[in-house]
Z-matrix of the N, CA and C atoms (Angstrom, degrees):
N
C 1 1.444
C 2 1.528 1 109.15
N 3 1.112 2 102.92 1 110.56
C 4 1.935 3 108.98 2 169.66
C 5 1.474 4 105.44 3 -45.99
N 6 1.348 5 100.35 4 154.76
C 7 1.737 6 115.35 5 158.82
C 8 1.690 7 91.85 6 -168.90
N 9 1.671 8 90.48 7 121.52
C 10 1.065 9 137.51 8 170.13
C 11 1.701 10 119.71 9 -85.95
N 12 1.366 11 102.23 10 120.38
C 13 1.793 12 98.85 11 178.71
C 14 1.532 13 98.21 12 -148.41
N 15 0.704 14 100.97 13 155.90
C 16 2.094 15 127.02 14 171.15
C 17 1.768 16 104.94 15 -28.01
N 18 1.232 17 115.31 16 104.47
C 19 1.753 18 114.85 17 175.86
C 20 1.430 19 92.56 18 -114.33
N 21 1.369 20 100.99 19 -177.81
C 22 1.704 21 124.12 20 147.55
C 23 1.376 22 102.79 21 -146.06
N 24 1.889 23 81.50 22 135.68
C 25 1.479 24 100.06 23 177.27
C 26 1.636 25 103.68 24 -137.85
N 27 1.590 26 81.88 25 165.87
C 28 1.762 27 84.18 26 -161.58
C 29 1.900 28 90.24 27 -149.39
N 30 1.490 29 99.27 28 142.24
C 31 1.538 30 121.59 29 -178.66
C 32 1.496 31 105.33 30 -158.63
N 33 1.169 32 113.75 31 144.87
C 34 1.629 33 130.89 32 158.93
C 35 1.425 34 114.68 33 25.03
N 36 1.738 35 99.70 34 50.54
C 37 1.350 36 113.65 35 -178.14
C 38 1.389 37 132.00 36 74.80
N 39 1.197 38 111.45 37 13.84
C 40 1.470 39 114.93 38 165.05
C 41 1.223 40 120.45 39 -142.10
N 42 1.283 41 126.70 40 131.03
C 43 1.671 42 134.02 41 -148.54
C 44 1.936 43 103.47 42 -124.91
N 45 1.099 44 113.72 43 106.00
C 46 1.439 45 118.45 44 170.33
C 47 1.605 46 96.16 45 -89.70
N 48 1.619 47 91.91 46 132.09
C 49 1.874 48 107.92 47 168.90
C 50 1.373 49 82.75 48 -138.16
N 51 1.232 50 87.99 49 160.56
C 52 1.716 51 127.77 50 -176.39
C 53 1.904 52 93.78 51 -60.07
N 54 1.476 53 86.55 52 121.96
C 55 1.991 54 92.96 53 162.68
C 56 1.420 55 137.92 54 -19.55
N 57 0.935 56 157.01 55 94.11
C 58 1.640 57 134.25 56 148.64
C 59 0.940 58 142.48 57 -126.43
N 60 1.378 59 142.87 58 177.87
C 61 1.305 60 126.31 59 -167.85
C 62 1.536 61 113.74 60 -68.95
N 63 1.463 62 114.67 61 -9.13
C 64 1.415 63 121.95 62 -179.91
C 65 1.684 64 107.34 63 -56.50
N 66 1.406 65 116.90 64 -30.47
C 67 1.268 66 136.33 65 -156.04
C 68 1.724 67 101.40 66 -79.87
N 69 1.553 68 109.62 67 -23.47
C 70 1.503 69 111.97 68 -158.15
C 71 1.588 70 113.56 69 -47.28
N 72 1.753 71 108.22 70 -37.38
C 73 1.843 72 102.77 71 -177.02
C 74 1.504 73 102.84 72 -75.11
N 75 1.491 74 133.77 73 -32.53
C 76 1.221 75 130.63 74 -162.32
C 77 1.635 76 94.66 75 -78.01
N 78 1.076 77 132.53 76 -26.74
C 79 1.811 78 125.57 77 -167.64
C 80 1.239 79 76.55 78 -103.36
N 81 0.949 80 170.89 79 29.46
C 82 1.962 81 149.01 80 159.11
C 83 1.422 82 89.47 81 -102.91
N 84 1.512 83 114.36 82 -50.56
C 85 1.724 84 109.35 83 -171.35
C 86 1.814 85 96.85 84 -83.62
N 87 0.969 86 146.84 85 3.67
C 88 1.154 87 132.83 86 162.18
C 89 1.545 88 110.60 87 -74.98
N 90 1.574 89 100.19 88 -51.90
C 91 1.341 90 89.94 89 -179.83
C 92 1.495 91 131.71 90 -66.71
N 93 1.550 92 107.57 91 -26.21
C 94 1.449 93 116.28 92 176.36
C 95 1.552 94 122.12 93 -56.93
N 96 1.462 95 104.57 94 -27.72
C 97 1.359 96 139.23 95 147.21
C 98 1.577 97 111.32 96 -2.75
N 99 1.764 98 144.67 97 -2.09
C 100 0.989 99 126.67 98 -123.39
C 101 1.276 100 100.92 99 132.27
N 102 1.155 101 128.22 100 -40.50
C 103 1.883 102 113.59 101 -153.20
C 104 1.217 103 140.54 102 84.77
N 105 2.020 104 102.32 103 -0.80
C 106 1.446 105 109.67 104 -165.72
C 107 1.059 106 141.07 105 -12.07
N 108 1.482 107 115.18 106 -51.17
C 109 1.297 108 123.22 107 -151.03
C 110 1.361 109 81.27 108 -78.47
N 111 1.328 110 176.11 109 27.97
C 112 1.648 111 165.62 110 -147.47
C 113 0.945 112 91.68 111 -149.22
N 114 1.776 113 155.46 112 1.85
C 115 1.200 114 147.93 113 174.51
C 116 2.118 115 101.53 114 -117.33
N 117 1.626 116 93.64 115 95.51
C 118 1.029 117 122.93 116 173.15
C 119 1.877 118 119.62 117 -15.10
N 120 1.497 119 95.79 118 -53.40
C 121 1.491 120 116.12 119 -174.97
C 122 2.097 121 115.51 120 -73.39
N 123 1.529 122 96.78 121 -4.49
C 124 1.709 123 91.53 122 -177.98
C 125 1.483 124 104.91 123 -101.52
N 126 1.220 125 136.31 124 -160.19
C 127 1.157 126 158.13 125 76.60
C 128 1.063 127 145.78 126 -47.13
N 129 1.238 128 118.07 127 31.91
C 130 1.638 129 130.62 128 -165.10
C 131 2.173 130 79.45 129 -82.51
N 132 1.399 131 104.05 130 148.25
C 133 1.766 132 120.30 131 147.22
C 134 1.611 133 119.74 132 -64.82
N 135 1.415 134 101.77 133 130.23
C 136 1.546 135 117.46 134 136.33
C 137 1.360 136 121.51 135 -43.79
N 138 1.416 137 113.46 136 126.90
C 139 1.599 138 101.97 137 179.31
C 140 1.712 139 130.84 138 -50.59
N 141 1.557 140 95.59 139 -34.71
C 142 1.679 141 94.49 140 152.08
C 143 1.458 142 143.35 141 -80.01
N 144 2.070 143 98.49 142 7.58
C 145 1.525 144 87.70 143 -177.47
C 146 1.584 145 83.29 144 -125.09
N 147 1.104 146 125.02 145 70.84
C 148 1.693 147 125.36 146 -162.35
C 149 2.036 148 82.11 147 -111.56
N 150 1.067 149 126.62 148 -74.07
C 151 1.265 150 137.80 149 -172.59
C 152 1.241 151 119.36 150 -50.50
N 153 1.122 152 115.86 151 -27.95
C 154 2.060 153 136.20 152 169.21
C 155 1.802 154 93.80 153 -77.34
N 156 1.173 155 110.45 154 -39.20
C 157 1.583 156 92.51 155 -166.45
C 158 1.375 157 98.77 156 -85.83
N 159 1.313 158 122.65 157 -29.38
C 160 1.541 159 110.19 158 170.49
C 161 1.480 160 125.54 159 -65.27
N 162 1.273 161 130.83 160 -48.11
C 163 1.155 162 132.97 161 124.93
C 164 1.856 163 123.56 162 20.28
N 165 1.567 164 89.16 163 -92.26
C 166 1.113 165 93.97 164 178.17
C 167 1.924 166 115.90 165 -70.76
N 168 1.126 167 104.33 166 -20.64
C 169 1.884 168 113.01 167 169.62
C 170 1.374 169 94.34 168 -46.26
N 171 1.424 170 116.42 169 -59.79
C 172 1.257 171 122.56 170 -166.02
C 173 1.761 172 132.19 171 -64.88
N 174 1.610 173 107.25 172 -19.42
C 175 1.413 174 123.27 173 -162.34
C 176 1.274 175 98.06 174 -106.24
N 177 1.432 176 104.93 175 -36.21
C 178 1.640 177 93.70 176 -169.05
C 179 1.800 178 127.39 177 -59.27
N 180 0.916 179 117.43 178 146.11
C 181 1.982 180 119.37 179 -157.74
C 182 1.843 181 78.14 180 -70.10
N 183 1.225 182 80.02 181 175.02
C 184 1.974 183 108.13 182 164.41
C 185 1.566 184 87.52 183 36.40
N 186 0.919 185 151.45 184 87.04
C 187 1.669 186 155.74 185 170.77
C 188 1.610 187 125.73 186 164.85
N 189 2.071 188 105.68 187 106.96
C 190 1.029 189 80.46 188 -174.88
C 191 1.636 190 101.43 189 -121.46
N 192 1.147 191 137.63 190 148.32
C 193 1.618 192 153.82 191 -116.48
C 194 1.868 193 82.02 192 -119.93
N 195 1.066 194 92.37 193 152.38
C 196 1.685 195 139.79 194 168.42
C 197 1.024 196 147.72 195 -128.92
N 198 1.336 197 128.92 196 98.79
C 199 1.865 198 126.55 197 170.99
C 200 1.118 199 91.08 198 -87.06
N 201 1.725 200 102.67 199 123.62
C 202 1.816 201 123.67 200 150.43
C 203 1.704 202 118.43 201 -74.34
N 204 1.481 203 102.93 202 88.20
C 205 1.453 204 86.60 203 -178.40
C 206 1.679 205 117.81 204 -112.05
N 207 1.383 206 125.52 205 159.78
C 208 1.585 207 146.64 206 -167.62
C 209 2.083 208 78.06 207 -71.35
N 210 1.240 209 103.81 208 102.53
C 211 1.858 210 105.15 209 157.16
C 212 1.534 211 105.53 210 -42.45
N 213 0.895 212 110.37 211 -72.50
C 214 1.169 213 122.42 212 -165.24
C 215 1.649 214 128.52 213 -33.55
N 216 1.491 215 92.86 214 -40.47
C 217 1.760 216 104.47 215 -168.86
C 218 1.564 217 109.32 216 -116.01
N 219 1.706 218 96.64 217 -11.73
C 220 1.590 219 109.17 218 -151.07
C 221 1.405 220 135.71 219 42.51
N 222 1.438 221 99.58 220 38.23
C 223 1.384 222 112.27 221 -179.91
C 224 1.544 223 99.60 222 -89.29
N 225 1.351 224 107.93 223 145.16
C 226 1.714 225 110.01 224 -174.53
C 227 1.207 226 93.48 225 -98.56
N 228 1.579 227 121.68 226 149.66
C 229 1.361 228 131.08 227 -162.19
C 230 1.459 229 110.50 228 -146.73
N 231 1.396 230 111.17 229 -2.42
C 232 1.458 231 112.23 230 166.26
C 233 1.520 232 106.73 231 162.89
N 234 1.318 233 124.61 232 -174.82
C 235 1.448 234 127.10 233 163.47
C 236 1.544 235 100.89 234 -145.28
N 237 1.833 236 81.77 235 -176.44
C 238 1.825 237 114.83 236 -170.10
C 239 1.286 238 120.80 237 -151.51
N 240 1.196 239 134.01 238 -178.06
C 241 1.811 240 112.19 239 172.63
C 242 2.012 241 89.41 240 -168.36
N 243 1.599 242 87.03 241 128.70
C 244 1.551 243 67.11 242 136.60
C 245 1.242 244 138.42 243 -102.93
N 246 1.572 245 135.81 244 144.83
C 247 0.794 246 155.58 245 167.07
C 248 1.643 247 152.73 246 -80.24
N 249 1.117 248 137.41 247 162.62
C 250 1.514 249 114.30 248 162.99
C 251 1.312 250 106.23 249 56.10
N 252 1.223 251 124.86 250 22.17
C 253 1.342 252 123.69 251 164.14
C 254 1.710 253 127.26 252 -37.29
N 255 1.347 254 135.81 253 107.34
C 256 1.222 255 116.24 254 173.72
C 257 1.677 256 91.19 255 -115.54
N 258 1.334 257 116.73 256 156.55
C 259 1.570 258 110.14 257 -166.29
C 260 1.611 259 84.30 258 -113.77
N 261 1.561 260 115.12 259 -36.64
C 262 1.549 261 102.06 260 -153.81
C 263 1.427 262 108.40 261 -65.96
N 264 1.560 263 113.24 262 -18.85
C 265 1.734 264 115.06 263 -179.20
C 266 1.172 265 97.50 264 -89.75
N 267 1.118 266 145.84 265 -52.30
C 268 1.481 267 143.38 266 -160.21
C 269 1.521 268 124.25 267 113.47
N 270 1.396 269 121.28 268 50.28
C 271 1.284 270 127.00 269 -123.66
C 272 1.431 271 104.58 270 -162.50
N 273 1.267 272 107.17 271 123.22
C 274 1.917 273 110.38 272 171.42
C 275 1.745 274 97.24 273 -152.39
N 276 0.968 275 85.06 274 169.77
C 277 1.957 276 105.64 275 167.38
C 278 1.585 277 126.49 276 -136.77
N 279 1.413 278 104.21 277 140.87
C 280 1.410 279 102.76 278 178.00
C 281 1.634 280 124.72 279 -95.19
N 282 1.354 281 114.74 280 122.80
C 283 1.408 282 115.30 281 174.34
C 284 1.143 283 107.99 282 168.88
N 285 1.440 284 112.41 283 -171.04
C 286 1.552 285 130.70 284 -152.50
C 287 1.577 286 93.48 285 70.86
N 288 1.567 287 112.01 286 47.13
C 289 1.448 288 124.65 287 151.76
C 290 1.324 289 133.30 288 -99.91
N 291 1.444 290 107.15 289 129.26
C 292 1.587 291 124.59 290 -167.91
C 293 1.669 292 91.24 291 -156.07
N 294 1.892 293 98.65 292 155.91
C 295 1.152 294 124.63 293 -166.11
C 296 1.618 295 94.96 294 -148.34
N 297 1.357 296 102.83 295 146.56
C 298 1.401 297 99.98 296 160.15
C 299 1.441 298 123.80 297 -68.84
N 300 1.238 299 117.67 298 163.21
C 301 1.745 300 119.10 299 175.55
C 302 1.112 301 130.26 300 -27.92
N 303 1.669 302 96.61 301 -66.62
C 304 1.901 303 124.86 302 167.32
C 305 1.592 304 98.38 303 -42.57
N 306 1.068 305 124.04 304 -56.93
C 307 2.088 306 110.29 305 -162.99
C 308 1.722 307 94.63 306 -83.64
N 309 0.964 308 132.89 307 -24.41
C 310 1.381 309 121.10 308 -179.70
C 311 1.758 310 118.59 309 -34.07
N 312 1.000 311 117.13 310 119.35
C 313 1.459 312 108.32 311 -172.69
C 314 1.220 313 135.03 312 66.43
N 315 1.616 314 107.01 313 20.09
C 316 1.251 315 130.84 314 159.48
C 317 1.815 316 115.25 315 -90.88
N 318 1.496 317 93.76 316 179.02
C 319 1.474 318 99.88 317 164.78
C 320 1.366 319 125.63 318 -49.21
N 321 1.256 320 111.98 319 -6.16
C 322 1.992 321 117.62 320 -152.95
C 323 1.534 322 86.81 321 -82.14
N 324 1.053 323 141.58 322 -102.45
C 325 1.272 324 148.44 323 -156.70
C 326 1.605 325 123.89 324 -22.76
N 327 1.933 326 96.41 325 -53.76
C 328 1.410 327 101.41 326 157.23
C 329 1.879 328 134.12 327 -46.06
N 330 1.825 329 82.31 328 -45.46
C 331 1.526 330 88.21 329 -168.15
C 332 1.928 331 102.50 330 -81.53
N 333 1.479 332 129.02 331 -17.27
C 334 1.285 333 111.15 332 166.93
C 335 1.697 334 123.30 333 -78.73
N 336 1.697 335 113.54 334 -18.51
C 337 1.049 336 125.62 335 -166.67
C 338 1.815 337 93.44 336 -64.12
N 339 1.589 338 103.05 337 -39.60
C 340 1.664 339 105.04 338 -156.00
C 341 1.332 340 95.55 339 -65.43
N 342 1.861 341 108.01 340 -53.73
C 343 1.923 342 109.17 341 -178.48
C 344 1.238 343 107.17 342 -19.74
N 345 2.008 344 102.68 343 -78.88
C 346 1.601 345 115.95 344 -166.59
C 347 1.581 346 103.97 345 -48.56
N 348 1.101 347 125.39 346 -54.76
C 349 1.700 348 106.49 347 -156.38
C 350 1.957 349 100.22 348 -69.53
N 351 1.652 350 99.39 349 -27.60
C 352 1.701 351 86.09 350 -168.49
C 353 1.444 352 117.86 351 -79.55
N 354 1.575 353 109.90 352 -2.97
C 355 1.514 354 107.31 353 155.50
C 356 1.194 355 129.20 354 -104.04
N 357 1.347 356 114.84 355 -6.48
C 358 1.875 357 125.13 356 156.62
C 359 1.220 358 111.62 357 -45.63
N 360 1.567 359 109.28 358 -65.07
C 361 1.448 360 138.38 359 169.28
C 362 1.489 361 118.55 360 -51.64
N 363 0.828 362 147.34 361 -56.83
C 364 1.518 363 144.20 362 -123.44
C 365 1.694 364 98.73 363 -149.52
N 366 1.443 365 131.79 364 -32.63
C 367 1.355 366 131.03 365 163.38
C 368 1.505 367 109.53 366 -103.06
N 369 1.671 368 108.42 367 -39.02
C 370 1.721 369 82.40 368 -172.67
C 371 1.737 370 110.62 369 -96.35
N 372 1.155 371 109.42 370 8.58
C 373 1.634 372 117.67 371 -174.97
C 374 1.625 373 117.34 372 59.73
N 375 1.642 374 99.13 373 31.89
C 376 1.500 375 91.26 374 169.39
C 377 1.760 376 132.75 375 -37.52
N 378 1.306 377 111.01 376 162.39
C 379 1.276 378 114.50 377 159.80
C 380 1.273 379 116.28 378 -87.44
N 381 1.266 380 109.18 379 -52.16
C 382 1.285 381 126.33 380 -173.26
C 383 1.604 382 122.95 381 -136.90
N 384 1.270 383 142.19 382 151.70
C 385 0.972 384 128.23 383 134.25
C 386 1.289 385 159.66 384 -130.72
N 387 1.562 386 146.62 385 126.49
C 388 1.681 387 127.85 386 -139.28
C 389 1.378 388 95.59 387 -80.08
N 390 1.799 389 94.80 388 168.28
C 391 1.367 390 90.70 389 134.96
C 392 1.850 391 92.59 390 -143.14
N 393 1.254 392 115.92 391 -163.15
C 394 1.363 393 135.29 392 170.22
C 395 1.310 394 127.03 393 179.06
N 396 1.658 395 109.80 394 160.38
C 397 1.517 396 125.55 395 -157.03
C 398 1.420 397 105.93 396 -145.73
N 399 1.416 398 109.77 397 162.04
C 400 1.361 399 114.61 398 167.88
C 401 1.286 400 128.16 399 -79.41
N 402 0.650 401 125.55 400 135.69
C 403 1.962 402 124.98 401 -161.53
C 404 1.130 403 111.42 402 -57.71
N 405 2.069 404 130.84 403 -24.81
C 406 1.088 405 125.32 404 174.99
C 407 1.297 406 111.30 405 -103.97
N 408 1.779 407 112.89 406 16.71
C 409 1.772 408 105.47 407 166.63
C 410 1.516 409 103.64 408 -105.20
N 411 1.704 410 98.73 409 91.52
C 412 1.124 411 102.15 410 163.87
C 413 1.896 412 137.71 411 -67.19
N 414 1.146 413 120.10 412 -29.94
C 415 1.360 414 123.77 413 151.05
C 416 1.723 415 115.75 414 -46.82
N 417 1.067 416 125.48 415 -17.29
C 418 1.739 417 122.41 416 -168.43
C 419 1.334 418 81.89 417 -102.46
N 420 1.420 419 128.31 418 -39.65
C 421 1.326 420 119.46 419 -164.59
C 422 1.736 421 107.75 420 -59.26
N 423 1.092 422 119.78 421 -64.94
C 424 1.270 423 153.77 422 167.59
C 425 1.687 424 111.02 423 -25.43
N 426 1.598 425 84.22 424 -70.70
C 427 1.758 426 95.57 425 164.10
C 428 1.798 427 114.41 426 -34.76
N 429 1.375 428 98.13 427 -66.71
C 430 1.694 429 113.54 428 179.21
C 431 1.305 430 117.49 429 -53.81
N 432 1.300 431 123.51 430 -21.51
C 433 1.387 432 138.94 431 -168.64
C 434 1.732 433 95.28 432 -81.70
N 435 1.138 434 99.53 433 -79.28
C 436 1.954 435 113.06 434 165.66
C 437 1.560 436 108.51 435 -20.57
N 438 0.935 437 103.48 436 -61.80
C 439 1.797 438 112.64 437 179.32
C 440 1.734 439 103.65 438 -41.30
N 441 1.402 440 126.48 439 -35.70
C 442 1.238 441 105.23 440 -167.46
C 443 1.807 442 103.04 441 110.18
N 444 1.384 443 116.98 442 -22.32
C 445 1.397 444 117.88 443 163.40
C 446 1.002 445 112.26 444 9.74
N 447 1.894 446 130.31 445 174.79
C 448 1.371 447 104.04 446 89.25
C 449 1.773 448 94.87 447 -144.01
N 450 1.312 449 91.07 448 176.85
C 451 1.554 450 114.33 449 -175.62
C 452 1.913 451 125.82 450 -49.90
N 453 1.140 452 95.08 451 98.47
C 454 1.626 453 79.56 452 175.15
C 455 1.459 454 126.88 453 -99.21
N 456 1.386 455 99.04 454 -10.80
C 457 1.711 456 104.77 455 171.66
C 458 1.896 457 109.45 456 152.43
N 459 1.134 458 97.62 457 -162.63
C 460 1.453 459 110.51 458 -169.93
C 461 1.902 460 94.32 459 -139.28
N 462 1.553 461 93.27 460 132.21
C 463 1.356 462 113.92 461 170.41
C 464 1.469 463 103.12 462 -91.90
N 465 1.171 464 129.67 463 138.08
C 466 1.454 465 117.99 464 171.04
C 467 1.595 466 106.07 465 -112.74
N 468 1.127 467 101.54 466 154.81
C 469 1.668 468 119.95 467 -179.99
C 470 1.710 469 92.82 468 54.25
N 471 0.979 470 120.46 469 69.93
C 472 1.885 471 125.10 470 -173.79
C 473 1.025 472 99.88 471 -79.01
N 474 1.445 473 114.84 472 -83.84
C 475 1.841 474 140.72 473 -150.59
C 476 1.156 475 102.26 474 -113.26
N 477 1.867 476 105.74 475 165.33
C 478 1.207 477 118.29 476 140.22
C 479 1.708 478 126.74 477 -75.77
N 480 1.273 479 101.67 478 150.42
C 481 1.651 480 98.91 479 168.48
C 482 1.803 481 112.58 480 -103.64
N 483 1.070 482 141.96 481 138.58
C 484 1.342 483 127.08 482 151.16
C 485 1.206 484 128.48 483 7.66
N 486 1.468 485 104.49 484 -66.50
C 487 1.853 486 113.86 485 -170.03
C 488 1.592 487 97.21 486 -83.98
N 489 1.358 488 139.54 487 33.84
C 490 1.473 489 134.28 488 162.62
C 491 1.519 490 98.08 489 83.58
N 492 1.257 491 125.00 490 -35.95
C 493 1.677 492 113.81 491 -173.29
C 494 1.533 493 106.45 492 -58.23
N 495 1.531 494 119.16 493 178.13
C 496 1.271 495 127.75 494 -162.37
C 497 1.480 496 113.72 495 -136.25
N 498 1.769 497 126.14 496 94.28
C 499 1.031 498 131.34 497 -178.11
C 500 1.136 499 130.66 498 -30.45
N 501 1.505 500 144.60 499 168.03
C 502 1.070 501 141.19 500 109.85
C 503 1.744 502 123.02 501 -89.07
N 504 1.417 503 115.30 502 135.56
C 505 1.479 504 121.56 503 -173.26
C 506 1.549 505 117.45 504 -82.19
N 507 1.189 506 131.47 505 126.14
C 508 1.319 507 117.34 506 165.30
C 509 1.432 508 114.97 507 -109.24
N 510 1.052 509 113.23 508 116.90
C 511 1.913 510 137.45 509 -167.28
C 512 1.612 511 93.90 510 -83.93
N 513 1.622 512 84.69 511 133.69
C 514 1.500 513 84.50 512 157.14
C 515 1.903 514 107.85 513 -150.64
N 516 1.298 515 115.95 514 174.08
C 517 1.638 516 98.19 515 172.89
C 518 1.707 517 99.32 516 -157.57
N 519 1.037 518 83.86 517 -172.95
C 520 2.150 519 99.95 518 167.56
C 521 1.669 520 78.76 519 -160.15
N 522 1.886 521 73.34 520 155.19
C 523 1.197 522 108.97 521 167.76
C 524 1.415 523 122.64 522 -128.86
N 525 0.953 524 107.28 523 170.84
C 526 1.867 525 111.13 524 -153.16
C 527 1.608 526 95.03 525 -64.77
N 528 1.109 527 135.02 526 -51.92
C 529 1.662 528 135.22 527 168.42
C 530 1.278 529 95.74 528 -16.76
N 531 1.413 530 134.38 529 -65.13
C 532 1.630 531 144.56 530 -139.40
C 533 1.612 532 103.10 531 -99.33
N 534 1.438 533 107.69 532 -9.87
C 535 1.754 534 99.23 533 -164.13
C 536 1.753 535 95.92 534 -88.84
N 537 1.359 536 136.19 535 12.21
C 538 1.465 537 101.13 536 168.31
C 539 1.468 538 93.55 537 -81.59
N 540 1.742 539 122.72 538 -54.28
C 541 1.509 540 124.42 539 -175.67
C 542 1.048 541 129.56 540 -19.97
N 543 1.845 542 104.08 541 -48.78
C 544 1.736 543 124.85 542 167.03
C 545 1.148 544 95.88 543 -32.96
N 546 1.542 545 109.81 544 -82.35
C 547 1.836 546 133.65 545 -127.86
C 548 1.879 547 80.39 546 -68.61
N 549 1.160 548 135.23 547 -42.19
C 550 1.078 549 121.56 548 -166.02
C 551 1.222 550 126.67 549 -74.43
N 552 1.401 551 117.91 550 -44.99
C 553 1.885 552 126.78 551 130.39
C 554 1.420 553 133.42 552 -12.97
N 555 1.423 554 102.17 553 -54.46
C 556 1.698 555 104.86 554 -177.98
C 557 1.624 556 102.93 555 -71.92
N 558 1.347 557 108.10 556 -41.33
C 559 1.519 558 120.17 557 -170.29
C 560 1.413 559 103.66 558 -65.54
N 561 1.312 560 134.59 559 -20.82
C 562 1.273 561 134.36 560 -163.92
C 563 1.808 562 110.70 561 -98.19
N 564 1.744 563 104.33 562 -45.34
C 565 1.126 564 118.40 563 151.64
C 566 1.682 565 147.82 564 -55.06
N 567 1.820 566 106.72 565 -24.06
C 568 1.105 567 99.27 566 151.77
C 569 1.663 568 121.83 567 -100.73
N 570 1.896 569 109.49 568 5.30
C 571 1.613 570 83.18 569 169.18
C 572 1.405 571 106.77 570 -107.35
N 573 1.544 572 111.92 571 26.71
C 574 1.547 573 105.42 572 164.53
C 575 1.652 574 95.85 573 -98.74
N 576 1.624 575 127.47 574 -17.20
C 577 1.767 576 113.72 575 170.33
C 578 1.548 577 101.88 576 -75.30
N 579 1.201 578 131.87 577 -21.34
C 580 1.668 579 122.49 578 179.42
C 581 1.413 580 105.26 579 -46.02
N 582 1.980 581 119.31 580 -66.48
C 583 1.078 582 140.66 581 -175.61
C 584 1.416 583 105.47 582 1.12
């Protein structure tokens, strides 16, 4: 049975530590980063609801929170969490992921995706692990696709969105069978972004 608690990990310049309110100016300017919160399909914060969402990052059961930060400068540049933790199957998911503008389509995503899955995998002995998106964030979709994913379906009428409308989820996972292929993929893909 997994059990999951608060680490820091660090790869190819970007260091996830455990959430806190210490983080609140570095995630307000991440998100401002862009405008996030104005794209219907995230959960990114309002600059006034930046400290409530950490908060709640922090309270919510089975979920444990992430600042994505630049090693280098220690500028925080976004977060992630795992989530949906069930320990008795062997089982978590990654998300409540956002990046500022600037790292979008950088190395960042790749290089936190590898952290999270290579300690799902390889320290916490996952079975499996999800992820999921909103059916009209096609870039997350895509993103997840890249990862080595794959598709397990669509929840319909899932979530809420921000603006009151009502999602549909698109699930996806790997399972530990598939995670050396991953790890060897991601690894191959960010030293063809070094180039």
């Amino acid at each position: 049975m997994i059990q999951v608690a608060p680490v820091t990990l660090e790869f190819n310049g970007v260091r996830l530590e455990p959430l806190g309110l210490h983080h609140l100016d570095g995630l307000r300017a991440a998100a401002a980063d862009g405008e996030l919160w104005n794209l219907r399909i995230t959960s990114v914060p309002e600059p006034q609801d930046t400290e409530a969402y950490i908060r709640t990052a922090l309270e919510t059961p089975n979920r444990v929170a992430f600042a994505v930060v630049d090693a280098s400068s220690d500028t925080v540049i976004g977060t992630t969490s795992y989530h949906d933790i069930m320990p008795a199957i062997d089982r978590v998911e990654i998300g409540y992921t956002w990046y500022a503008k600037s790292r979008q389509r950088s190395h960042v995503n790749t290089s936190c995706k590898l952290l999270l899955l290579s300690h799902a995998f390889d320290t916490l002995d996952c079975a499996v692990v999800g992820l999921r998106t909103d059916n009209f964030n096609y870039a997350s979709q895509a993103a997840i696709e890249r990862l080595g994913a794959k598709k397990d379906g669509v929840l319909r009428h899932h979530a809420p969105r921000r603006d009151g409308t009502v999602r549909d989820t698109v699930m996806y996972s790997i399972v530990r069978g598939e995670w050396h292929e991953v790890k060897s993929h991601l690894h191959y893909r960010l030293a063809r972004h070094a180039e």
